[in-house]
C-alpha positions in Angstrom: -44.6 -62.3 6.4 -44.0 -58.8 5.4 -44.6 -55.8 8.4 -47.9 -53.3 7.7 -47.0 -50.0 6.7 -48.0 -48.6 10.4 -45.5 -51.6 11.9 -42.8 -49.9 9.0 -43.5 -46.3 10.3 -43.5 -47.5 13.9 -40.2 -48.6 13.6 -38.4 -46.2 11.2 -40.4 -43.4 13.9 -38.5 -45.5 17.2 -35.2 -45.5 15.0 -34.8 -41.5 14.3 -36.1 -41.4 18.4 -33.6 -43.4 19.3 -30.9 -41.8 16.8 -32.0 -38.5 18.0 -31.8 -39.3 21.6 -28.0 -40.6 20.9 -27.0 -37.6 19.2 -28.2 -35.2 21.2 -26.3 -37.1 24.4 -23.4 -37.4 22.3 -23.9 -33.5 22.0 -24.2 -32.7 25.7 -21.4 -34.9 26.6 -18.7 -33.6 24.5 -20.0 -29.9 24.6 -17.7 -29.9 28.3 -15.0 -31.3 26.5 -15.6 -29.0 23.1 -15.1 -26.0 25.3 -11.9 -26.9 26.8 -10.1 -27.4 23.6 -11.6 -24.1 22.3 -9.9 -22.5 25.6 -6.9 -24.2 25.1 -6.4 -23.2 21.5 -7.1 -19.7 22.6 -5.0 -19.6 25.5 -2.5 -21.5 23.4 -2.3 -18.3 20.2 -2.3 -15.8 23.1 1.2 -17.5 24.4 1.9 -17.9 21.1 1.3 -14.4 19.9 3.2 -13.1 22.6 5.9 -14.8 22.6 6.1 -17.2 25.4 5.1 -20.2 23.5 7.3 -21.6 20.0 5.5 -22.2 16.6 4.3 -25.5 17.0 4.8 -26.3 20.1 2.3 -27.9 21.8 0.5 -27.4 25.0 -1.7 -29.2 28.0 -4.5 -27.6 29.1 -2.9 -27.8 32.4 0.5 -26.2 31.1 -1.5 -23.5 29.0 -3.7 -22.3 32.5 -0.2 -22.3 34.5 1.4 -20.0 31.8 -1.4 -17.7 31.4 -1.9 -17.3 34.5 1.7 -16.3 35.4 2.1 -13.9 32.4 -1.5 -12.9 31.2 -4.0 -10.3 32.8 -6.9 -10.0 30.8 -8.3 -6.9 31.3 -11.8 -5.8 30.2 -12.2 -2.2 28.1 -15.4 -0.5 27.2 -14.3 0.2 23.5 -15.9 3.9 23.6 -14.4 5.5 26.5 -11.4 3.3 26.8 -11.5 2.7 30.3 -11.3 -0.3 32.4 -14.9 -1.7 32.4 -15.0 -2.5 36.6 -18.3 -4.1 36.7 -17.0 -7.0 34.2 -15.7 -10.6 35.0 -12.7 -11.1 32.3 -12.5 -14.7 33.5 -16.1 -15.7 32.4 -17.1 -12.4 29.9 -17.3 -13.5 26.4 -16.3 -11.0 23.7 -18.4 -12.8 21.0 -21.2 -13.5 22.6 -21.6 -10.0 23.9 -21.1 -8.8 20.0 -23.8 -10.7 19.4 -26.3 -9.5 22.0 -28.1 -5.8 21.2 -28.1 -5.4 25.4 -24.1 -5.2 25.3 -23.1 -4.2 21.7 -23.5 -1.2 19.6 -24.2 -1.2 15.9 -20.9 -0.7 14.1 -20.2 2.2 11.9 -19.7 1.8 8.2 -16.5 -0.4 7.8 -14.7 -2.0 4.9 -14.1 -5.1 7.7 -17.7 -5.5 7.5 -18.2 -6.7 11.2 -21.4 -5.3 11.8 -21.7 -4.9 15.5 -19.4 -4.2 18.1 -19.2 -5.2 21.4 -19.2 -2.6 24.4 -16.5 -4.3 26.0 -13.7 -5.8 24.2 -11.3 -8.2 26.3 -6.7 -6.7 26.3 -4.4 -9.4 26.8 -1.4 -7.6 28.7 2.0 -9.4 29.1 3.7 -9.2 32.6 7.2 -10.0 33.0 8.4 -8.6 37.0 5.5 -6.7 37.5 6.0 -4.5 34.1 3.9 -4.9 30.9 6.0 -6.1 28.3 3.2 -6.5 25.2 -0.7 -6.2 24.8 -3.0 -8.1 22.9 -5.9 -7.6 21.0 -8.5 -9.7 19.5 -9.5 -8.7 16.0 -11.9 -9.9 13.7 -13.3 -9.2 10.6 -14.2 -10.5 6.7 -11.9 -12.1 4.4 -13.1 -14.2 1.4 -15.3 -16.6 2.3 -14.8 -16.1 6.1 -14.8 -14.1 9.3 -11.0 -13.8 10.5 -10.3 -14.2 14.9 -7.1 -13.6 15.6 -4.8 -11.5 17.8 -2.2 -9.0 17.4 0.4 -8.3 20.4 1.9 -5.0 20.3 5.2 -3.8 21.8 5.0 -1.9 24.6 5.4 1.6 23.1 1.7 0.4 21.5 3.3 1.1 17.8 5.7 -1.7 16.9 4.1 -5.3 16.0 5.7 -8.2 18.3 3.2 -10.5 16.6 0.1 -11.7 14.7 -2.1 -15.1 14.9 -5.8 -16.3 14.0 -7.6 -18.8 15.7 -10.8 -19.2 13.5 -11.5 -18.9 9.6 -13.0 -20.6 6.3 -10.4 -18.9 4.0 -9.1 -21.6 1.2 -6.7 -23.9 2.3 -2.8 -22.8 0.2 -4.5 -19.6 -0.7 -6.2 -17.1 1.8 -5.7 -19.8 4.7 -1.5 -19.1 4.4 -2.8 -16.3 7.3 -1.8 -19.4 9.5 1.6 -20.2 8.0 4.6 -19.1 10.7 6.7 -18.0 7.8 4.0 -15.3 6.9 3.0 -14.5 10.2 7.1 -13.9 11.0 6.9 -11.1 8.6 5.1 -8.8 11.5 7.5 -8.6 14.3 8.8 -4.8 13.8 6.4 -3.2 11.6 4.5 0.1 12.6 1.3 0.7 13.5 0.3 4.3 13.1 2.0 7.2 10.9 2.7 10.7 11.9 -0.8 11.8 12.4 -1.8 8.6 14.1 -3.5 6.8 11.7 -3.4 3.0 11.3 -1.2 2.6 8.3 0.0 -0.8 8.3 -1.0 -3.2 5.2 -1.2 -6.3 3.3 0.3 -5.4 -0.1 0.6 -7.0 -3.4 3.4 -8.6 -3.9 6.4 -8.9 -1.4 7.5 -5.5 1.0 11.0 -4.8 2.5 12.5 -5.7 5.6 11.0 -3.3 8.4 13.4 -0.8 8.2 12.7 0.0 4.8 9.0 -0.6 4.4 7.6 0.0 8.0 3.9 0.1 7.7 4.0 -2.9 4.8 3.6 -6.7 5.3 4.2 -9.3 2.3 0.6 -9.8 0.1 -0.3 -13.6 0.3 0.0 -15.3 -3.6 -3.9 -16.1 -5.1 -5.6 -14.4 -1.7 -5.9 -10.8 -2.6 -9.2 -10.1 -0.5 -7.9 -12.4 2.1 -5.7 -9.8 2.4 -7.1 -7.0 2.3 -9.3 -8.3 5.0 -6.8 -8.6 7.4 -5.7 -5.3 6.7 -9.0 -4.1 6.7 -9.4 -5.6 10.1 -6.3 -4.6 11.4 -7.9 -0.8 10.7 -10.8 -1.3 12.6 -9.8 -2.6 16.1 -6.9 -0.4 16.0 -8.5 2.9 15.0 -11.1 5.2 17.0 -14.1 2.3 16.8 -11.7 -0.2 17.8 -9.4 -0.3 20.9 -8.1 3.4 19.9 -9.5 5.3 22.7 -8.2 2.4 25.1 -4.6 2.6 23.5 -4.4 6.7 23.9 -5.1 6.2 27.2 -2.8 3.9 27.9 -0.1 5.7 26.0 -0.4 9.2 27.8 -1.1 7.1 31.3 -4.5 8.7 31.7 -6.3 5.0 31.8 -9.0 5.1 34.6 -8.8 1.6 36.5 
């Protein structure tokens, strides 16, 4: 005997309930567990970025919290002034999810990284080895390709040299624009400059392959195949770096007139 249509509908209808129902527990589940390995992967490039952790090395979450926490202090800037934002948490403040709120972010000038609002309060990474702050670190983001680009850059302490660069999140293709993650590129940074004479960011991604950085300071090897992958990162790089970026917080910090 065949089932009515209404007995067919009942039970395709009690099916997607009971498929939804699943799903949806499955979500709320994992969404503790989701959260952690986001934490760790950050906390992980931030080791990374700065040095305390090898290429490829891998971490426990456990490990990771024990080594940020003896050589991290994130410290919380208000992007426009450049002074240490008090009222803020940096343990629970989230950078992106403040971007993405009009009650904590601004509406970002005209820029070729095409991030269209910025935070008030962007989250430094400093690096403390006996008390003295050996690097900082800054998130930076911005287009590529096909993608939005997270990463970090860590800065020698004279706020000028590169000691590093990382990302953490993109959808750039995969042996093209996605060679932003490959340790042989990234290994190009370490001793490049930052700003030239009159202050200006000047480092760039450049066609084709640069010189050590002795002889081509402000230039980093161009990635084969991912020429707007490229330029995105040096767009980005422009950004975070310059006055609308974390360039009031860095002049501050450079002429020791940083308000805490």
């Amino acid at each position: 005997m065949q089932p009515s249509i209404g007995q067919t509908i009942a039970f395709a209808t009690a099916v997607c309930v009971v498929s939804a129902v699943a799903v949806s527990s499955a979500a709320v589940g994992l969404k503790d567990i989701q959260e952690a390995n986001k934490l760790l992967d950050r906390q992980s490039k931030v080791l990374g970025v700065a040095g305390l952790v090898e290429p490829g090395q891998k971490l426990t979450a456990e490990e990771a919290q024990s080594m940020f926490d003896e050589y991290i202090v994130t410290v919380p800037v208000e992007l426009e002034s450049g002074d240490v934002a008090p009222d803020v948490d940096p343990v629970t403040y989230d950078q992106r999810a403040a971007r993405q709120d009009p009650d904590r972010s601004e509406q970002a000038p005209p820029n070729a990284a095409k991030v269209s609002r910025l935070p008030d309060v962007g989250l430094v990474y400093q690096v403390v080895n006996n008390g003295n702050v050996d690097k900082v670190i800054l998130p930076v983001e911005g287009m590529g390709l096909w993608s939005t680009l997270y990463g970090y850059i860590a800065l020698e302490s004279d706020l000028n040299e590169v000691a590093g660069i990382t990302f953490y999140e993109h959808g750039e293709t995969a042996g093209l624009g996605g060679e932003i993650d490959n340790p042989r590129w990234q290994a190009l940074w370490p001793g490049r400059k930052i700003y030239d004479d009159s202050g200006e960011p000047a480092i760039e991604v450049i066609k084709g392959a640069a010189g050590p950085p002795e002889q081509d300071p402000y230039k980093v090897d161009g990635l084969a195949g991912a020429t707007l992958t490229a330029r995105g990162v040096t767009n980005l790089l422009h950004l975070w770096l310059g006055p609308d970026g974390f360039g009031p917080y860095l002049d501050k910090y450079r002429t020791g007139s940083l308000s805490q």
